[in-house]
C-alpha positions in Angstrom: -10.6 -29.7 -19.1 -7.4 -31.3 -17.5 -4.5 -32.4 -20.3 -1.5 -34.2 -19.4 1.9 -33.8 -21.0 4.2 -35.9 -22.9 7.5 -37.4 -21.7 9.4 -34.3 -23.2 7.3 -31.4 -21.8 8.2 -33.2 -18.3 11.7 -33.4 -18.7 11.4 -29.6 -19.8 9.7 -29.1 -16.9 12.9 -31.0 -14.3 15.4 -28.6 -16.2 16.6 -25.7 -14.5 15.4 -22.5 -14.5 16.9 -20.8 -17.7 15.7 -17.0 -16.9 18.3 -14.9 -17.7 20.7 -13.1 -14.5 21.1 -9.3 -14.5 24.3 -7.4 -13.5 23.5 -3.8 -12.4 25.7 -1.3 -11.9 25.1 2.6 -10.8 28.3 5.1 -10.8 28.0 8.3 -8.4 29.3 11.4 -9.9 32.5 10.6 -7.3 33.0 7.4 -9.4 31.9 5.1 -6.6 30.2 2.2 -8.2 27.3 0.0 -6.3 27.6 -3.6 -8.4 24.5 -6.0 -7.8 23.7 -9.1 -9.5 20.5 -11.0 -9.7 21.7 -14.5 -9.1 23.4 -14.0 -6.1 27.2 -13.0 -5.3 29.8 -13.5 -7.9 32.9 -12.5 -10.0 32.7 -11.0 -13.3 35.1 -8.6 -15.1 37.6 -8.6 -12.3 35.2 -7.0 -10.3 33.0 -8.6 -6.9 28.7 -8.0 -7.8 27.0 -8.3 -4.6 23.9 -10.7 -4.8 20.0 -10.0 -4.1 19.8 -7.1 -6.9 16.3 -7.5 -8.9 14.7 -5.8 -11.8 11.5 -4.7 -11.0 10.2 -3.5 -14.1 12.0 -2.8 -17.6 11.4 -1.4 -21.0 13.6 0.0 -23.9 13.9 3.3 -22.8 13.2 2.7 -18.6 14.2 0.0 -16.2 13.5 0.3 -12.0 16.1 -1.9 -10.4 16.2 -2.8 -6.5 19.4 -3.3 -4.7 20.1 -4.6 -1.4 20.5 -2.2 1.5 22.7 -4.3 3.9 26.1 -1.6 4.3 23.4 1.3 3.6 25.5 2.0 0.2 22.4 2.3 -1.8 20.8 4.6 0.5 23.5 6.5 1.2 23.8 6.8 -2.6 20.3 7.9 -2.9 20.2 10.7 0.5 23.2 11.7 -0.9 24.6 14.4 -3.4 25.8 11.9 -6.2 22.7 10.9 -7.8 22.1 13.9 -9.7 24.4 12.9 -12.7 24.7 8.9 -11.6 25.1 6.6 -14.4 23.5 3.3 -14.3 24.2 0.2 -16.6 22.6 -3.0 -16.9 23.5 -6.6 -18.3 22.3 -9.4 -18.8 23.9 -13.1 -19.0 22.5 -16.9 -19.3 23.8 -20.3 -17.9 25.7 -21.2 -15.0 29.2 -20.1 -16.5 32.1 -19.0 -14.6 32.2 -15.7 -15.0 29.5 -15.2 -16.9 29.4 -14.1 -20.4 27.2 -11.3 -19.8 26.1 -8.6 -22.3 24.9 -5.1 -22.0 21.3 -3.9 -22.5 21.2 -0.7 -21.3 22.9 2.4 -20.7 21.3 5.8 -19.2 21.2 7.6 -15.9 19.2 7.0 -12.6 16.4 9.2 -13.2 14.7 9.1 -9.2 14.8 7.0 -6.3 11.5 5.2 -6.2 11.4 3.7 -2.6 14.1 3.4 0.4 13.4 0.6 3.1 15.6 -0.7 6.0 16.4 -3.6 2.9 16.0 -2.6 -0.6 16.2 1.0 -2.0 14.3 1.1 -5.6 15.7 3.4 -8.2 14.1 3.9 -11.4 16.7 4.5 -14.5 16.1 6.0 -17.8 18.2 6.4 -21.1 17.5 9.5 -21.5 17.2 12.4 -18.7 16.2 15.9 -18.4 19.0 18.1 -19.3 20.6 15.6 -21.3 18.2 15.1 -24.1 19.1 15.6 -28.0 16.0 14.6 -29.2 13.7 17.2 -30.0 10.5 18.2 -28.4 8.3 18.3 -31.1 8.5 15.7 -33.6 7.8 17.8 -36.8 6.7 15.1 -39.3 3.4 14.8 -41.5 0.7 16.0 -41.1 2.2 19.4 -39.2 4.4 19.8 -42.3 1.7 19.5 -44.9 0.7 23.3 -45.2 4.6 25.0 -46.0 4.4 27.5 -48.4 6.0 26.3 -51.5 9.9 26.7 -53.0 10.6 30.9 -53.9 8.6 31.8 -51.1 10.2 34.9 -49.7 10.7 35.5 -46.1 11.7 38.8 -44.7 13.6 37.7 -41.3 15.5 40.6 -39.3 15.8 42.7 -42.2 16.9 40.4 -44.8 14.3 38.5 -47.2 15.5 34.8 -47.4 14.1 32.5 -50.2 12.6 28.8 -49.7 14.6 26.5 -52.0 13.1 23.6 -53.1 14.1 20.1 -51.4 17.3 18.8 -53.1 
């Protein structure tokens, strides 16, 4: 069933696009930084971020980001040595503003290289690593904890008997 719209949802509709721009930055384990931005080419934090970056999927803990491969930077970066401990940061800022007043979202480590073309190499990024995780394995929580024995318990360990306290 066709609906039309009211004067306001048009005029929403002329505005421009207000999707937010993402600055993305990886550092090699030499300290070279790739900078790419979403939005195309520009200047923030004294620094130049090359335009035609893209997020190509992103969560809480995992973002895959796509920059440009017109020097062959990125996939030098990813055929190279330096990715193993490469750091990767992302932003993300609103508006038109010169520079723009961008804010960080995330913070981890490239975790694999997804895809390398003669244009784009795809790296997927994660906050959190093999080898660099301190959050344990096993979350030991109710209902594995429901059968301990209870407070005076003794517990002969290498030779010496150690007694469960009760929780303070």
């Amino acid at each position: 069933m066709p609906r039309t719209l009211d004067n306001a949802a048009l005029a929403a509709l002329a505005d421009p696009v207000t999707a937010p721009g993402y600055l993305i930055a990886i550092t090699s384990t030499q300290g070279q930084v790739l900078r790419y931005s979403t939005r195309g080419t520009l200047a923030h934090d004294n620094q130049t971020w090359i335009g035609g970056g893209s997020i190509l999927r992103q969560s809480p803990t995992d973002w895959e980001v796509a920059m440009p491969n017109h020097d062959n930077a990125a996939s030098a970066l990813a055929l190279g040595s330096e990715l193993d401990h490469a750091t990767a940061s992302v932003w993300a800022y609103l508006g038109q503003a010169t520079p723009p007043q961008a804010i960080l979202l995330f913070e981890g480590y490239v975790n694999e290289v997804m895809r390398i073309t003669a244009a784009t190499v795809a790296f997927s990024l994660a906050a959190v690593t093999l080898g660099r995780s301190w959050l344990p394995d096993i979350l030991l929580a109710p209902p594995l904890l429901n059968h301990l024995p209870p407070p005076g318990t003794a517990i002969s360990w290498g030779g010496k008997t150690y007694y469960l306290e009760a929780n303070a």
